[in-house]
PDB file with one MODEL, atoms N, CA, C and O in Angstrom:
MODEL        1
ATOM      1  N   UNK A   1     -45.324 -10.608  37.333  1.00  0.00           N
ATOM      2  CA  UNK A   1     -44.243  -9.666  37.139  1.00  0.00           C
ATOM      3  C   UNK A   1     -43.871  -8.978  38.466  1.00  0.00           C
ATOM      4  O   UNK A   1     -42.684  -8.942  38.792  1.00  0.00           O
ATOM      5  N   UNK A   2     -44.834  -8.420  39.264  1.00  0.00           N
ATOM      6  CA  UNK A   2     -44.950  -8.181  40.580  1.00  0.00           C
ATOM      7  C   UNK A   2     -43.959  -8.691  41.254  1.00  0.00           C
ATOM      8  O   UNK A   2     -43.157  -7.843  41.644  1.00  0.00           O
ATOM      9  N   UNK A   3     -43.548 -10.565  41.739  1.00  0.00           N
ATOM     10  CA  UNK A   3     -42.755 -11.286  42.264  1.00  0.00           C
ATOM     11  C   UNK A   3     -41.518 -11.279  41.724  1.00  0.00           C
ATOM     12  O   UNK A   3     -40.541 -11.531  42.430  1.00  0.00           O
ATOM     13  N   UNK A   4     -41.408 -11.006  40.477  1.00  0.00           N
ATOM     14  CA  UNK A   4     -40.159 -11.343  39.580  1.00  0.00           C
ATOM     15  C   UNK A   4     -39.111  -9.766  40.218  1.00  0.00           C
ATOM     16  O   UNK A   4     -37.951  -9.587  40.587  1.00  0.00           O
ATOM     17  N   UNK A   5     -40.225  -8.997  40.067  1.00  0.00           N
ATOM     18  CA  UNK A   5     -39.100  -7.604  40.436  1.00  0.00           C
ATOM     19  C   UNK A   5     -38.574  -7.871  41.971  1.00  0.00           C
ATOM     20  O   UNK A   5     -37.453  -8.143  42.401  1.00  0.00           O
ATOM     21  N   UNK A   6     -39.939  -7.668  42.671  1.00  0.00           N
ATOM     22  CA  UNK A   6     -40.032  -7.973  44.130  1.00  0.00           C
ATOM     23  C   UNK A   6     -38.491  -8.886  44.677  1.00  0.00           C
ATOM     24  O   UNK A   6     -37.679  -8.416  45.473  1.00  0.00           O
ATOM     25  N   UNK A   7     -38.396 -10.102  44.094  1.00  0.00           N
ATOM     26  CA  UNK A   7     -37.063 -10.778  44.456  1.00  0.00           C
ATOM     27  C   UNK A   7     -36.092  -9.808  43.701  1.00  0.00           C
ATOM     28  O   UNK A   7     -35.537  -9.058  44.503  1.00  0.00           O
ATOM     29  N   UNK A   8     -35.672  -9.569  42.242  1.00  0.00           N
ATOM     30  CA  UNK A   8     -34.915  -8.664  41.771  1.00  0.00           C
ATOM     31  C   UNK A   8     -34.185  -7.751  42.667  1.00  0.00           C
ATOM     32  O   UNK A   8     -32.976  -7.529  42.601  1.00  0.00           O
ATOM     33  N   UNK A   9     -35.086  -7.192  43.584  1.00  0.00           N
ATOM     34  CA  UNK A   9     -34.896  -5.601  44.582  1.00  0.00           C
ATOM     35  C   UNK A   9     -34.050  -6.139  45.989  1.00  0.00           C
ATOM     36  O   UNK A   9     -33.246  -5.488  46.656  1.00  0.00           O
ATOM     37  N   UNK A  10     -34.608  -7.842  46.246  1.00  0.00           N
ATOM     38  CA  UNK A  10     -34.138  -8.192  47.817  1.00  0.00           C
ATOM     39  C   UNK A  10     -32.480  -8.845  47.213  1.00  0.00           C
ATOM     40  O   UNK A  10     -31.503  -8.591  47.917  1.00  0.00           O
ATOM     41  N   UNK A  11     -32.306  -9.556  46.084  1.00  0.00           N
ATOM     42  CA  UNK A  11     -31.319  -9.324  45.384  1.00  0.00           C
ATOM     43  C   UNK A  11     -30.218  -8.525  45.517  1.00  0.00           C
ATOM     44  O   UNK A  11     -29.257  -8.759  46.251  1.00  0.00           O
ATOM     45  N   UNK A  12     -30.346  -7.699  44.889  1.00  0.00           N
ATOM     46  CA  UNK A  12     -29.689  -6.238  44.618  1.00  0.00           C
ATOM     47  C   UNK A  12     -29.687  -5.554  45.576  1.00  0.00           C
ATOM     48  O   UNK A  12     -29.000  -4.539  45.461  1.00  0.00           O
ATOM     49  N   UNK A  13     -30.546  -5.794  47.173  1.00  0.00           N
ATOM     50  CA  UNK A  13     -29.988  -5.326  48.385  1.00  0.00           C
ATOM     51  C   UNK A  13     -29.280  -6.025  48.930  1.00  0.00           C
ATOM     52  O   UNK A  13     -28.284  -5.504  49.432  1.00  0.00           O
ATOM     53  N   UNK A  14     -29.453  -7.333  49.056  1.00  0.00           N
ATOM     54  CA  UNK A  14     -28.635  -8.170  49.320  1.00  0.00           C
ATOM     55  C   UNK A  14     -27.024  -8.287  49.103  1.00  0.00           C
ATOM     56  O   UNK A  14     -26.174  -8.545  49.955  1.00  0.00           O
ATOM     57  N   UNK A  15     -26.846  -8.011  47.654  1.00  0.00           N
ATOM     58  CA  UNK A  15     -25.867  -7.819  46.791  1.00  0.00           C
ATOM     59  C   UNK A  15     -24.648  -6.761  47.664  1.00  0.00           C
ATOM     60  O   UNK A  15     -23.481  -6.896  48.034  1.00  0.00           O
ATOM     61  N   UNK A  16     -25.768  -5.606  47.726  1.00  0.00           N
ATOM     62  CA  UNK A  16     -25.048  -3.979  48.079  1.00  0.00           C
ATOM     63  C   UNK A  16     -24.937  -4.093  49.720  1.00  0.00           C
ATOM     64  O   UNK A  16     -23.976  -3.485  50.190  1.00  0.00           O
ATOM     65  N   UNK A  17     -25.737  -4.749  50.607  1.00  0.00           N
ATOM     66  CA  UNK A  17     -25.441  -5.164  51.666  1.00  0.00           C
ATOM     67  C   UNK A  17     -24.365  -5.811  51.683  1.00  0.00           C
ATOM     68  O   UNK A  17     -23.402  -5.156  52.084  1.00  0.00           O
ATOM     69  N   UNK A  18     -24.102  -7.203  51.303  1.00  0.00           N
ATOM     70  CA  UNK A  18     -22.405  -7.438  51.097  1.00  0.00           C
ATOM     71  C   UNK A  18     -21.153  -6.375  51.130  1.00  0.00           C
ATOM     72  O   UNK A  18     -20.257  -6.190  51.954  1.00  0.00           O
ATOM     73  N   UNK A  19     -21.504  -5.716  49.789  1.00  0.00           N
ATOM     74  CA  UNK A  19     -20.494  -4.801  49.381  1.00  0.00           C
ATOM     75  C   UNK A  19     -20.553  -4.088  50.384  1.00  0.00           C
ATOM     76  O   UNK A  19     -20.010  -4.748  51.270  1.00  0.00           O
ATOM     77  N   UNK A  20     -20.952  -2.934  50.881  1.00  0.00           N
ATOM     78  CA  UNK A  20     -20.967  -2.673  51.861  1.00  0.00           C
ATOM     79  C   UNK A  20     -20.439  -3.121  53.125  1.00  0.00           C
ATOM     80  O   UNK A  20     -19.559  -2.414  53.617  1.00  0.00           O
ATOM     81  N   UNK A  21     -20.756  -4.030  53.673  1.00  0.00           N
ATOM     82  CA  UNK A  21     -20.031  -4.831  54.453  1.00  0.00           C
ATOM     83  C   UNK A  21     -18.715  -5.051  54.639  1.00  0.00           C
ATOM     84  O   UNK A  21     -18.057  -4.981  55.677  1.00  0.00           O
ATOM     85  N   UNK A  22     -18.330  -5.373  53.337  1.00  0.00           N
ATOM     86  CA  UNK A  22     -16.555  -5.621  52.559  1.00  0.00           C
ATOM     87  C   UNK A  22     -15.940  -4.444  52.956  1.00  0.00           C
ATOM     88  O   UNK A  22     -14.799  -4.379  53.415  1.00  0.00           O
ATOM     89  N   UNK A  23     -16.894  -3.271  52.732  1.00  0.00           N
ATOM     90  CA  UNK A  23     -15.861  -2.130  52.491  1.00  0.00           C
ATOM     91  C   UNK A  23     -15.734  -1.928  53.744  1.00  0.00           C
ATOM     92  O   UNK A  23     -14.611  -2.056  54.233  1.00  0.00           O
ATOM     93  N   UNK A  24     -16.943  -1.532  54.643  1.00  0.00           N
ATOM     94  CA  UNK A  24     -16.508  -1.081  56.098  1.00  0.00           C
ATOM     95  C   UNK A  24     -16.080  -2.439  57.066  1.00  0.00           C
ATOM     96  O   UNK A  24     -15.372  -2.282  58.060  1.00  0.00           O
ATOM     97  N   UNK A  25     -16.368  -3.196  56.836  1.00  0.00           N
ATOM     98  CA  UNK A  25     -16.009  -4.506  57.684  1.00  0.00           C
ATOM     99  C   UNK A  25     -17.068  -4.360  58.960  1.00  0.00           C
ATOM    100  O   UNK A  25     -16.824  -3.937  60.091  1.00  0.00           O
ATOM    101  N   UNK A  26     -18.187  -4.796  58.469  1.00  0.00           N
ATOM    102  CA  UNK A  26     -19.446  -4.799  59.715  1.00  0.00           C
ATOM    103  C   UNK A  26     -19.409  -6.350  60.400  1.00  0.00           C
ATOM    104  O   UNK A  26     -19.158  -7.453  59.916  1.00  0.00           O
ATOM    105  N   UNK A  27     -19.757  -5.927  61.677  1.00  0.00           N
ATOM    106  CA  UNK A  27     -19.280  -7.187  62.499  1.00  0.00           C
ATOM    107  C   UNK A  27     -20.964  -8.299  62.188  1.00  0.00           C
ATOM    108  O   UNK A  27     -21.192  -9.498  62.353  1.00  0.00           O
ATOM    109  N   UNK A  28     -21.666  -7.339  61.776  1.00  0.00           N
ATOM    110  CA  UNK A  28     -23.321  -7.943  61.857  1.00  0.00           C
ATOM    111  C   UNK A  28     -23.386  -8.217  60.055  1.00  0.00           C
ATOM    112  O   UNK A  28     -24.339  -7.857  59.365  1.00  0.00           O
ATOM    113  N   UNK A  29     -22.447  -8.756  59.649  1.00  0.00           N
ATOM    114  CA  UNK A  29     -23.094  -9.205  58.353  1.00  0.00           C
ATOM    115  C   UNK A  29     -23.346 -10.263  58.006  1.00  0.00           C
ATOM    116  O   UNK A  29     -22.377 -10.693  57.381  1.00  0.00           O
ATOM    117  N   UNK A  30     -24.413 -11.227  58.069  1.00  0.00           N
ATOM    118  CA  UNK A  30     -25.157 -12.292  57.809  1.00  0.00           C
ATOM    119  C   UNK A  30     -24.880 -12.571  56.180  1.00  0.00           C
ATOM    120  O   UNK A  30     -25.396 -13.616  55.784  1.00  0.00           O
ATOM    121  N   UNK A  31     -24.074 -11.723  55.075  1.00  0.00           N
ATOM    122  CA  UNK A  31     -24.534 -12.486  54.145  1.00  0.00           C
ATOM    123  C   UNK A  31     -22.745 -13.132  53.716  1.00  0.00           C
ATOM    124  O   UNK A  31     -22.624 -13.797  52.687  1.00  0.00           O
ATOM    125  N   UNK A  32     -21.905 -12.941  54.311  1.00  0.00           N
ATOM    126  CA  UNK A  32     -20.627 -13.743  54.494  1.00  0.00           C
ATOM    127  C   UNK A  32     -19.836 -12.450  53.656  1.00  0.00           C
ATOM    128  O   UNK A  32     -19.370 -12.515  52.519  1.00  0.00           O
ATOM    129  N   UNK A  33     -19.834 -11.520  54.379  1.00  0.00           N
ATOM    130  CA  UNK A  33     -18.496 -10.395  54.066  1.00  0.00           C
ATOM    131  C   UNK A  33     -16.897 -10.653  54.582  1.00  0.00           C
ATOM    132  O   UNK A  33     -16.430 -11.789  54.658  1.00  0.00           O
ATOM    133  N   UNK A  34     -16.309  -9.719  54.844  1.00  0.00           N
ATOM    134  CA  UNK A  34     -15.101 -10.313  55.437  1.00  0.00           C
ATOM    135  C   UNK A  34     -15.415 -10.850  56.799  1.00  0.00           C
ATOM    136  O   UNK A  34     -15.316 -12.040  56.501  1.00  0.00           O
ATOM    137  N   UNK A  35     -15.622 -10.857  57.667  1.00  0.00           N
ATOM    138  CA  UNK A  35     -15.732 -11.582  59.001  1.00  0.00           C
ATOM    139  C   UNK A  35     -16.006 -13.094  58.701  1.00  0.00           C
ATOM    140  O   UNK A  35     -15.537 -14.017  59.367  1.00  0.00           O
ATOM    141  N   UNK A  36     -16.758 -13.217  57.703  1.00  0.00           N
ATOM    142  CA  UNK A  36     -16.937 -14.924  57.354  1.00  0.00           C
ATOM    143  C   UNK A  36     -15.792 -15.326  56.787  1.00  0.00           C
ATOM    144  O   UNK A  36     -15.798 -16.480  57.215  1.00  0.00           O
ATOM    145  N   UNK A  37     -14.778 -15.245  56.126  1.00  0.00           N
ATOM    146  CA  UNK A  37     -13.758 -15.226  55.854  1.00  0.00           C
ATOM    147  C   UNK A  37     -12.454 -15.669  56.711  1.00  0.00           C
ATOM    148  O   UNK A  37     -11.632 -14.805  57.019  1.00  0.00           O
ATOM    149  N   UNK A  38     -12.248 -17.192  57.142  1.00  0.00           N
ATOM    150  CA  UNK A  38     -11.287 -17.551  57.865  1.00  0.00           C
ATOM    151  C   UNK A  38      -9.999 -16.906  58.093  1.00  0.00           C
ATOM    152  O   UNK A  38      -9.434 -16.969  57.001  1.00  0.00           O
ATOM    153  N   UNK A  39      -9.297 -16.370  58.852  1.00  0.00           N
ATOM    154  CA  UNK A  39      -7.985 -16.077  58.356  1.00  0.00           C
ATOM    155  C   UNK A  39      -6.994 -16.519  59.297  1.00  0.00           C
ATOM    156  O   UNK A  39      -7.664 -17.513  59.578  1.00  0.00           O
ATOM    157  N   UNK A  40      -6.273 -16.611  59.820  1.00  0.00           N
ATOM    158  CA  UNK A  40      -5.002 -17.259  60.193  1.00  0.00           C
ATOM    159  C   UNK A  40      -5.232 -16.619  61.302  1.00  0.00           C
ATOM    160  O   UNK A  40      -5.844 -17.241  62.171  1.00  0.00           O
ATOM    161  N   UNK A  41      -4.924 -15.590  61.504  1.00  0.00           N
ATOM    162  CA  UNK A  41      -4.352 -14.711  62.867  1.00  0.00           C
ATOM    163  C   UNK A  41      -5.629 -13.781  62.964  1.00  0.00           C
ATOM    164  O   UNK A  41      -6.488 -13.592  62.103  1.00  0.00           O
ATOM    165  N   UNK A  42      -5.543 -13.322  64.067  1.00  0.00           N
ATOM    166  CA  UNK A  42      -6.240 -12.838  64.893  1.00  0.00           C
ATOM    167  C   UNK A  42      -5.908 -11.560  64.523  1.00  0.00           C
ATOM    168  O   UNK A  42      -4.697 -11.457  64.328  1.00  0.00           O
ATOM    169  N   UNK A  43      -6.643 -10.355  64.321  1.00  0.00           N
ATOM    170  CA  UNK A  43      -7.217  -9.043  64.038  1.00  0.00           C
ATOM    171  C   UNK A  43      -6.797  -8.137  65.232  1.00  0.00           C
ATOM    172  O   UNK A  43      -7.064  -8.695  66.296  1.00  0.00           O
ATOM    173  N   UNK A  44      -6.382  -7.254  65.344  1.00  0.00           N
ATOM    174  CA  UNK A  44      -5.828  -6.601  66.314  1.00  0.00           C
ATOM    175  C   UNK A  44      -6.999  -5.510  66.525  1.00  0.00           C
ATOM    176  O   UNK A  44      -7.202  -4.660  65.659  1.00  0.00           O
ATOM    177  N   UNK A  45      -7.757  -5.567  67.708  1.00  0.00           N
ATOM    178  CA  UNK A  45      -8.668  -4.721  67.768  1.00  0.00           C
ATOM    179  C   UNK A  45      -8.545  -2.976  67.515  1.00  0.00           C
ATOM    180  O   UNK A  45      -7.462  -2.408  67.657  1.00  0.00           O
ATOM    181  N   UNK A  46      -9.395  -2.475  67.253  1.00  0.00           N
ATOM    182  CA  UNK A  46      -9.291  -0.978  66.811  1.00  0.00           C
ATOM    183  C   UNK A  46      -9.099  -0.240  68.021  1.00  0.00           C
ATOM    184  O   UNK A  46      -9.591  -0.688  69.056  1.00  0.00           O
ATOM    185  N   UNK A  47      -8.358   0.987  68.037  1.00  0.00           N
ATOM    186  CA  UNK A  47      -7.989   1.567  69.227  1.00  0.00           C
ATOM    187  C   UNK A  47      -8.826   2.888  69.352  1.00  0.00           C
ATOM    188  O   UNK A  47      -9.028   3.742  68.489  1.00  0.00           O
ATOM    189  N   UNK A  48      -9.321   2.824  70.827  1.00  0.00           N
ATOM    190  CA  UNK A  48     -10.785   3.620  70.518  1.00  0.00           C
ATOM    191  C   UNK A  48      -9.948   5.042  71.135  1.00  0.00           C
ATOM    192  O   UNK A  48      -9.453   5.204  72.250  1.00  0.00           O
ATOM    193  N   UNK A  49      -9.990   5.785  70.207  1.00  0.00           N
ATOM    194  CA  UNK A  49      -9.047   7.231  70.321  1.00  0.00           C
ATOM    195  C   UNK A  49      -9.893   8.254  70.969  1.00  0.00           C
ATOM    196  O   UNK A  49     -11.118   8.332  70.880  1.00  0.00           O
ATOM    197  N   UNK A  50      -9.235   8.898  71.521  1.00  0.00           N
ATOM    198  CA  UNK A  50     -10.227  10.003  72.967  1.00  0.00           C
ATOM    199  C   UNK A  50     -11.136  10.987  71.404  1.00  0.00           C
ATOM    200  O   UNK A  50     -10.583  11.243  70.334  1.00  0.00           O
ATOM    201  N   UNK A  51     -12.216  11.251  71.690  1.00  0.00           N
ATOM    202  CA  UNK A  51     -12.766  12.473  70.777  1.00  0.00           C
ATOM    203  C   UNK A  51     -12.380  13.738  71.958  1.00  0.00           C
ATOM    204  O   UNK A  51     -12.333  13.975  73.164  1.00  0.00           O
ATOM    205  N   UNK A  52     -12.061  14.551  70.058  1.00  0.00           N
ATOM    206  CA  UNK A  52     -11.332  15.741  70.799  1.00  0.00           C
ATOM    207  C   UNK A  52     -12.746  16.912  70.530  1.00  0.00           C
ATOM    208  O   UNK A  52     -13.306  16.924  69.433  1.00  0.00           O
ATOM    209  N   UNK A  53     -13.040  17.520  71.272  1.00  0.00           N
ATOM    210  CA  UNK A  53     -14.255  19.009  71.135  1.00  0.00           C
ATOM    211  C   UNK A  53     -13.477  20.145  71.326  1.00  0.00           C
ATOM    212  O   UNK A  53     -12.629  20.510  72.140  1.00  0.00           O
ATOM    213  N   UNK A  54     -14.210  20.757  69.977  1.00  0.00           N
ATOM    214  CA  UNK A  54     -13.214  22.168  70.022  1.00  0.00           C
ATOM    215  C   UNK A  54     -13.687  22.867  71.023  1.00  0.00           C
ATOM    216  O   UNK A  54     -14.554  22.514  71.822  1.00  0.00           O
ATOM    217  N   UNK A  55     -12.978  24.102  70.971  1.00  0.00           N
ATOM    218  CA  UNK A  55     -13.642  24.782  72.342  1.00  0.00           C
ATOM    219  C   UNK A  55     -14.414  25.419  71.584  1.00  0.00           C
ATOM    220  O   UNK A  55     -14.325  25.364  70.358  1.00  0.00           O
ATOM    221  N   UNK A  56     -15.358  26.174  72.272  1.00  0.00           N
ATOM    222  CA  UNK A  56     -16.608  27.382  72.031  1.00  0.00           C
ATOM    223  C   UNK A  56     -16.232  28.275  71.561  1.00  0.00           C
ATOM    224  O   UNK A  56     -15.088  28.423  71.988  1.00  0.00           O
ATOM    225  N   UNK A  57     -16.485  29.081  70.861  1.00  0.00           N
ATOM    226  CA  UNK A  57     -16.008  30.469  70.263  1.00  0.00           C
ATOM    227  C   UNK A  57     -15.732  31.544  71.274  1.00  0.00           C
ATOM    228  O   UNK A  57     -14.733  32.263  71.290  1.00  0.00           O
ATOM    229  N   UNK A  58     -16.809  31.569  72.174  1.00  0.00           N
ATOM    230  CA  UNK A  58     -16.327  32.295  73.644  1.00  0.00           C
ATOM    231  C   UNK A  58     -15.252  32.095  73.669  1.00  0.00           C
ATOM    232  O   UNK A  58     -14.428  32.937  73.310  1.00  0.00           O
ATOM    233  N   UNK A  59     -14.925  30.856  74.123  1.00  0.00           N
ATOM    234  CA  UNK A  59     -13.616  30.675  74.499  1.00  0.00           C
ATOM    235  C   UNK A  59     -12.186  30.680  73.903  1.00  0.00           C
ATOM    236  O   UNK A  59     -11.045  30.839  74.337  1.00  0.00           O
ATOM    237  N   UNK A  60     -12.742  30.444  72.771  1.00  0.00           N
ATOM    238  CA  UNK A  60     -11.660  30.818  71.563  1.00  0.00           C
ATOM    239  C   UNK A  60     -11.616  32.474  71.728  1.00  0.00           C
ATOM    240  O   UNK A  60     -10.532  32.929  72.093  1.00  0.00           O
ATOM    241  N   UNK A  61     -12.566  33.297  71.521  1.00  0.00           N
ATOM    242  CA  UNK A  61     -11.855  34.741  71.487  1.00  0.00           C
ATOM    243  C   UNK A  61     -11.379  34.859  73.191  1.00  0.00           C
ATOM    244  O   UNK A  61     -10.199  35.135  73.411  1.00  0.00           O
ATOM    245  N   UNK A  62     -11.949  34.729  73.902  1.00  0.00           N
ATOM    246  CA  UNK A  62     -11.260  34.529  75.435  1.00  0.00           C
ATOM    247  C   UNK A  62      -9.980  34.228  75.766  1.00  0.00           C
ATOM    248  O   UNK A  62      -9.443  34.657  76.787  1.00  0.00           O
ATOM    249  N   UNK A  63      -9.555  33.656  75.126  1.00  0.00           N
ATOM    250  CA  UNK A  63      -8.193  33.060  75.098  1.00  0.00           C
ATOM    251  C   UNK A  63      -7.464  33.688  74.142  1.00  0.00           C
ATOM    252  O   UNK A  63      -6.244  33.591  74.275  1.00  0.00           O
ATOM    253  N   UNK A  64      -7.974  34.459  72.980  1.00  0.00           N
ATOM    254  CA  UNK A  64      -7.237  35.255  71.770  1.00  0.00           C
ATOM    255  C   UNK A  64      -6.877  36.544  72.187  1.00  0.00           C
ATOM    256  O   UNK A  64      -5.755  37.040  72.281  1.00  0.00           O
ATOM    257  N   UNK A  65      -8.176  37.104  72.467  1.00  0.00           N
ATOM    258  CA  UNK A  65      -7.559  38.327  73.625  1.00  0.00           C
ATOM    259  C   UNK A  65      -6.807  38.679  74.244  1.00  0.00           C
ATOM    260  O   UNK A  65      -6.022  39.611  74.068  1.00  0.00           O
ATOM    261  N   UNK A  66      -7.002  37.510  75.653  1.00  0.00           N
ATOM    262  CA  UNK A  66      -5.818  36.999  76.534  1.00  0.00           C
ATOM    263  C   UNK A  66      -3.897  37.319  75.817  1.00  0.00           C
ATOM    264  O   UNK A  66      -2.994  38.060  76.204  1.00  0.00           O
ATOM    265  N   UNK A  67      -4.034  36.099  74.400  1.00  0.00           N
ATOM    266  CA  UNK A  67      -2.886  36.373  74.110  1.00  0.00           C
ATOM    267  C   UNK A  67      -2.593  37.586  73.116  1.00  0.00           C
ATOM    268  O   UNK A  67      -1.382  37.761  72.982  1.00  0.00           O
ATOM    269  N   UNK A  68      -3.417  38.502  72.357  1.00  0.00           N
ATOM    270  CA  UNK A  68      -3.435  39.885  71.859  1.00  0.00           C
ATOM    271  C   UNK A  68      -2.949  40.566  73.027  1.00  0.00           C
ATOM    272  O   UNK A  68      -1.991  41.296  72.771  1.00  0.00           O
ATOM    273  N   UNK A  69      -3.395  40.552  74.506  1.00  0.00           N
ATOM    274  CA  UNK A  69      -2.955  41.409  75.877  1.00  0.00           C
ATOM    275  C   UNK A  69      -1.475  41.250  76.146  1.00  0.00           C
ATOM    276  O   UNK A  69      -0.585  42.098  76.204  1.00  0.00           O
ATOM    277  N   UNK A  70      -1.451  40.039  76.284  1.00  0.00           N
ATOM    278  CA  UNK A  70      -0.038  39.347  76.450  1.00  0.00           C
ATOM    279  C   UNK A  70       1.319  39.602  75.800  1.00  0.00           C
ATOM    280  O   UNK A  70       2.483  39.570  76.200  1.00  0.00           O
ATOM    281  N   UNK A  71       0.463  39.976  74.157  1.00  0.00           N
ATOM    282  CA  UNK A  71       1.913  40.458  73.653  1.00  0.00           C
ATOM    283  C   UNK A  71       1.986  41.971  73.397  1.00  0.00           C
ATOM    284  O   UNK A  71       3.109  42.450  73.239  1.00  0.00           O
ATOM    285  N   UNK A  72       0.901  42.785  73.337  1.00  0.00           N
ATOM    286  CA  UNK A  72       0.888  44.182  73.390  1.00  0.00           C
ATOM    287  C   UNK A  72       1.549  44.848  74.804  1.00  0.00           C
ATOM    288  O   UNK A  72       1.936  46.014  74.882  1.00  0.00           O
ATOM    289  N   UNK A  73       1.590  43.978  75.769  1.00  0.00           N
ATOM    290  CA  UNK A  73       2.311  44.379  77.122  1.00  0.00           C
ATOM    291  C   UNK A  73       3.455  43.877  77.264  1.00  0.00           C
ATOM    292  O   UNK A  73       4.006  44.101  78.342  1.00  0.00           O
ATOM    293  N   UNK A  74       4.169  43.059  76.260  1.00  0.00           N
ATOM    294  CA  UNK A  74       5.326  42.758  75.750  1.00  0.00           C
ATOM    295  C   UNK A  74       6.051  43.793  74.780  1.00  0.00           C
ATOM    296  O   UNK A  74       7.009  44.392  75.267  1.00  0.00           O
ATOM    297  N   UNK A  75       5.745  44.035  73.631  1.00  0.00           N
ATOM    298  CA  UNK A  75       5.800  45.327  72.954  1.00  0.00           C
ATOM    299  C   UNK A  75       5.922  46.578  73.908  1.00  0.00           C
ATOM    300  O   UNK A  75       6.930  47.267  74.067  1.00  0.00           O
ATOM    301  N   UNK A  76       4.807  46.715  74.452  1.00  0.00           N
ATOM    302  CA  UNK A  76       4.975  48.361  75.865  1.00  0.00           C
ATOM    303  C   UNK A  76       6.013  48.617  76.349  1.00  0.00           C
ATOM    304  O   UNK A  76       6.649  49.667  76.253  1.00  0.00           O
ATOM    305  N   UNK A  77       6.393  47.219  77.182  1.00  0.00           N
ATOM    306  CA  UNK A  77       7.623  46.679  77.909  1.00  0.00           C
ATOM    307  C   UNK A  77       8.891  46.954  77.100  1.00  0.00           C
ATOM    308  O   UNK A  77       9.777  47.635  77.615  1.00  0.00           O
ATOM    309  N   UNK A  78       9.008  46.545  76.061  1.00  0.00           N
ATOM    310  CA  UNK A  78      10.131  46.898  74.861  1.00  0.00           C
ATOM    311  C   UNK A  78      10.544  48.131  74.621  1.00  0.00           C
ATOM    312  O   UNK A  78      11.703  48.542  74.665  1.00  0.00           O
ATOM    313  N   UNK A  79       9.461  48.788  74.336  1.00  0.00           N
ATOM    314  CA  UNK A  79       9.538  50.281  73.820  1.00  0.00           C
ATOM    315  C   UNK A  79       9.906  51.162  75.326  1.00  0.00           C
ATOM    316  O   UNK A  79      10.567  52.186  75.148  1.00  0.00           O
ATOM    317  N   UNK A  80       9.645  50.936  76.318  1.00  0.00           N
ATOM    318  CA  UNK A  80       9.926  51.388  77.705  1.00  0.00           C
ATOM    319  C   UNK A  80      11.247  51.300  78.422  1.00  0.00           C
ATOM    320  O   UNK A  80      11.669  52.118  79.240  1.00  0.00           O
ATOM    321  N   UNK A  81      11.924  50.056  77.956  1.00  0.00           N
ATOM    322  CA  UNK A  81      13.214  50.010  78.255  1.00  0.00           C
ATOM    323  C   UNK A  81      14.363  49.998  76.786  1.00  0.00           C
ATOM    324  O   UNK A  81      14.890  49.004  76.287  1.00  0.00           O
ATOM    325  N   UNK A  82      14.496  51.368  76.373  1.00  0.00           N
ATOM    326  CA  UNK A  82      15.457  51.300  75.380  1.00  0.00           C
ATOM    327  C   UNK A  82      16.983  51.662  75.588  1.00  0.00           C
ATOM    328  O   UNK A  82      17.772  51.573  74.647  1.00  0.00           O
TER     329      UNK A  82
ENDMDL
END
């Protein structure tokens, strides 16, 4: 019974390894996902897009400030020349 499950389990990974595969399209799939799959034309490679990093919170209020200053001395300016 031991062996009977034992294959059952490499099975059913096997299985979900596929699926898997299908869904994300893994270039390393040995058990014939889409990449095994002949197709006519050629696949237009993926376009590797810059990663964007937010800034730091420092720098986020650093820069919020900045423009809180910016427009309160705009306002000043207003009220000064009426």
């Amino acid at each position: 019974m031991g062996n009977d499950d034992a294959e059952a389990r490499r099975k059913r990974a096997a299985e979900l390894r596929k699926q898997i595969a299908d869904i994300v399209g893994s270039k390393d799939d040995k058990t014939g996902g889409q990449d095994s799959i002949p197709t006519g034309q050629d696949e237009t490679p993926r376009r590797n897009a810059p990663r964007v990093h937010p800034i730091s919170p420092r720098e986020f209020i650093e820069q919020r400030m900045r423009e809180l200053d910016r427009n309160k001395d705009e306002e000043d300016d207003g009220k000064k020349q009426p």
